[in-house]
N, C-alpha and C positions, 0 to 999 in steps of 0.2 A: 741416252734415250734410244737411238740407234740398236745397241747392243740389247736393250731389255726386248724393245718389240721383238727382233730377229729371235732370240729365247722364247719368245712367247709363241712367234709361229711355229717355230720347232716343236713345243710342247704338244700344240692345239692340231697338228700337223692330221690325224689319223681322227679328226671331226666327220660327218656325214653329213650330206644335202639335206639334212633337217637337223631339229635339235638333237645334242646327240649329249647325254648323260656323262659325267666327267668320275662318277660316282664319290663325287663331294658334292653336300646336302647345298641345292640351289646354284648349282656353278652348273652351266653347261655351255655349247658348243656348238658353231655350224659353218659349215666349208661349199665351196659351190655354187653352181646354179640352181636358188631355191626353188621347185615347183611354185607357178603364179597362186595358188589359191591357198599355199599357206604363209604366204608373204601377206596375203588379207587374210586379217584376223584379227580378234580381241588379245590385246597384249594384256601382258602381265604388267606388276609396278617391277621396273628392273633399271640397273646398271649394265650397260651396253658398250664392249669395245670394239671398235675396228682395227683390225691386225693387218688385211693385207684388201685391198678393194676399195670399192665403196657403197656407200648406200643411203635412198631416199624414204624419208617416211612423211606420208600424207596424211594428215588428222583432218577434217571437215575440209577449211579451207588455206590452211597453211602446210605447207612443205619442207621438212630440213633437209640437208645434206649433210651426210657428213663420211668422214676419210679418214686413214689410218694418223693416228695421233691426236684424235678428240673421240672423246665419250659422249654417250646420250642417256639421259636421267629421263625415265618415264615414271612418275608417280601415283598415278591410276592408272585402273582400265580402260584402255582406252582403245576403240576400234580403228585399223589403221590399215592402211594400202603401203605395199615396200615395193621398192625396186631395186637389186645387187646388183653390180658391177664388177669385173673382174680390174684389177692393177692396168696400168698403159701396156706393161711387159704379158699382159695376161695373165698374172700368177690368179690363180681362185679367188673368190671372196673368202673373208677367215674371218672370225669374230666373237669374243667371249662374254657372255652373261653372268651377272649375279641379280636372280629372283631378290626383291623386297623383303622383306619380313618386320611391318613395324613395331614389334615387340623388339626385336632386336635392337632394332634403332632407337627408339624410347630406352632402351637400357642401357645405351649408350649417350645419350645426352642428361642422364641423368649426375656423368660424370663430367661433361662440357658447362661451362658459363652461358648462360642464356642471352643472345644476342638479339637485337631486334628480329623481329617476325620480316616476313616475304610481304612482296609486295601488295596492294590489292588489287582483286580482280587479277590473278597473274597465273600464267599459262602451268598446266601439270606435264610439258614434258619440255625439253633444249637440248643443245648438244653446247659444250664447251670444250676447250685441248685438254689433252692430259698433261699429269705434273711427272717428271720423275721418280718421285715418292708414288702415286697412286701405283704406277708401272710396278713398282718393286714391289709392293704387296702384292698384286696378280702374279708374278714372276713367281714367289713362294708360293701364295696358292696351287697354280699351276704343276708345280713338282710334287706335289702333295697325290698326284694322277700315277706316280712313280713309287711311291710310297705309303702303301693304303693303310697300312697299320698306323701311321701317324697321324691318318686324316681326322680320327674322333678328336688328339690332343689336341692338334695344329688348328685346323679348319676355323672353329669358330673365334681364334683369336688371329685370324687372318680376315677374314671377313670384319671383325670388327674394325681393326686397320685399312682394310679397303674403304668400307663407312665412313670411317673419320677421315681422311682424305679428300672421300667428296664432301662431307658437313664443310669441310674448310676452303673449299673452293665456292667458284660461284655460282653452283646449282646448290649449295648445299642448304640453304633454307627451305627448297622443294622436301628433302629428307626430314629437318623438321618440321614442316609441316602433316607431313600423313603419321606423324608418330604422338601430334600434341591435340587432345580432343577439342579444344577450344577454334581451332583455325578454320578458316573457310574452306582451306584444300578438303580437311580432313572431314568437316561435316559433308562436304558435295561427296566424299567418296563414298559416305555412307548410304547416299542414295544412289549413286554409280551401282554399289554392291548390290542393291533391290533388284536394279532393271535387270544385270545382269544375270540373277537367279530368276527374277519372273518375266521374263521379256513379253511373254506369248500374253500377259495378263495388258485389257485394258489400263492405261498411265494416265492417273491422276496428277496434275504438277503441284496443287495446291497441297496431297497427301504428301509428298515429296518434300515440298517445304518445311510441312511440320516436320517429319522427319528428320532436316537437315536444322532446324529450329532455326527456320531464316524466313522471313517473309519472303514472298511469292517473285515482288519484282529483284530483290535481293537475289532470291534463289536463280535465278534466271542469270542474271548477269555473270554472279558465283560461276557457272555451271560453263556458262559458255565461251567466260575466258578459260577455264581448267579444261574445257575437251575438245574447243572451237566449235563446240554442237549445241543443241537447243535442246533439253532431254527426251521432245518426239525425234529429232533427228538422229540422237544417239541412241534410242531404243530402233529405231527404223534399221539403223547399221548393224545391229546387232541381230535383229531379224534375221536381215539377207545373208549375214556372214553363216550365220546357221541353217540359215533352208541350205545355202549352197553347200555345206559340208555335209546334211544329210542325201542330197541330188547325186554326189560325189560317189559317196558308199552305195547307192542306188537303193536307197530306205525310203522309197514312196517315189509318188508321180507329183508335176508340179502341183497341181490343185490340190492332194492330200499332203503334200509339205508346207503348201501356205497356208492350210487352216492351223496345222500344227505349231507352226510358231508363230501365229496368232492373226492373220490374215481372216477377216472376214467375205474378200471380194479375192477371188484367183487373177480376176482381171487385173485388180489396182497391183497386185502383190508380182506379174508377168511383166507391168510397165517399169511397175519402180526395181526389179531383180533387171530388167534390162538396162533401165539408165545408169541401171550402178554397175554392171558387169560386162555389158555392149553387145551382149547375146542376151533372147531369152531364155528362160531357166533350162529346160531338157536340150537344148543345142550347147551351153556353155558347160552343162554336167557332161557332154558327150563328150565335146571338144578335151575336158580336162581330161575323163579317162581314160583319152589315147594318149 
């Protein structure tokens, strides 16, 4: 296991302090100290390694950790606060992604035995170790960065192998669950995916429910074991994640950013961007642009 990480840092070696494209479809890449304000942000559904460092992620009101030799399964969107670490020796943070795609996965368990379902009420993200098999499909992946004319053959039957790896580990019901329409993950993501595209829009919970075809106090419990949020909380987070990337690029002043993503009152929209950020809005967009 030793040997394959070392290979993999090698590989991932020439990453950038942000994501950085591996040019293999959904594999990418980051090394460094990540600027703070893209450490907050709505995640993808992804497969997450740590190579060299380490790293905390914050969902509502739980925290993981986790360090070179366990992965972390995020299976919705979900909005999250990080923090990187560098190795005790210093070496950088390093750490490789594979983006979700539950088409893929569904067409992969189509060739898997159907095992019992996940549990309920049960959390859409964890961190577990890795296995040596998991490692050695990343390792081929990974060389795949060396060899681009192979990536259309290779890639997606590598990927598929990374997939089944984690199905057979013990996040891997998270996987089938955003892949089988029937499950509770998979209906809550379906209203996850609403808030996300209309955040700025007042949130109905009861339309939500229908949506997710789950009654109301269902819906709620659903919701809030898969993101640790209550779906104003998680629309609220999703809010401020977006005023503050637009404050960043300097595309409007506080008050015309908090009508914009959906703020009625600039006051409530200065309180709540400061309990969540520790500045308010134009001091924390300043702070970041220097």
């Amino acid at each position: 296991m030793i040997a394959q990480l070392q290979e993999l840092r090698q590989l991932a070696c020439k990453a950038e302090n942000r994501r950085t494209e591996t040019g293999i479809p959904r594999v990418a890449m980051v090394q460094g100290e990540i600027p703070e304000h893209r450490l907050a942000a709505v995640y993808d559904p992804m497969v997450n390694i740590i190579l060299t460092g380490s790293k905390t992620m914050t969902i509502g009101d739980r925290t993981f950790h986790y360090d070179p030799a366990t992965y972390f399964v995020m299976s919705v969107d979900l909005p999250a606060i990080g923090s990187v670490y560098p190795s005790a020796n210093q070496e950088p943070y390093l750490a490789i992604s594979l983006t979700l795609a539950p088409a893929i996965v569904a067409n992969l368990l189509v060739d898997l035995p159907k095992p019992a379902g996940g549990e309920l009420y049960s959390t859409g993200f964890s961190v577990a170790p890795v296995t040596t098999d998991l490692l050695d499909a990343w390792v081929r992946m990974l060389r795949l960065m060396g060899r681009p004319n192979e990536i259309a053959a290779l890639a997606p039957a590598y990927e598929r192998e990374i997939l089944f790896r984690v199905l057979q580990g013990p996040l891997g019901w998270m996987l089938r669950d955003i892949a089988t329409p029937d499950t509770a993950l998979s209906r809550v993501g379906i209203a996850i995916q609403w808030i996300r595209e209309n955040f700025a829009k007042p949130l109905r919970v009861a339309a939500l429910a229908e949506m997710a075809a789950l009654s109301v106090s269902a819906f709620h419990r659903h919701f809030k074991a898969v993101t640790a949020l209550s779906p104003l909380q998680y629309q609220k987070h999703v809010r401020l994640l977006h005023a503050r990337s637009l404050l960043i690029a300097g595309e409007g002043n506080a008050t015309s950013v908090a009508f914009y993503v959906g703020y009625e009152s600039p006051n409530q929209f200065s309180r709540e961007y400061a309990r969540q950020f520790g500045l308010p809005p134009s001091k924390d967009a300043a702070r970041l642009r220097r």
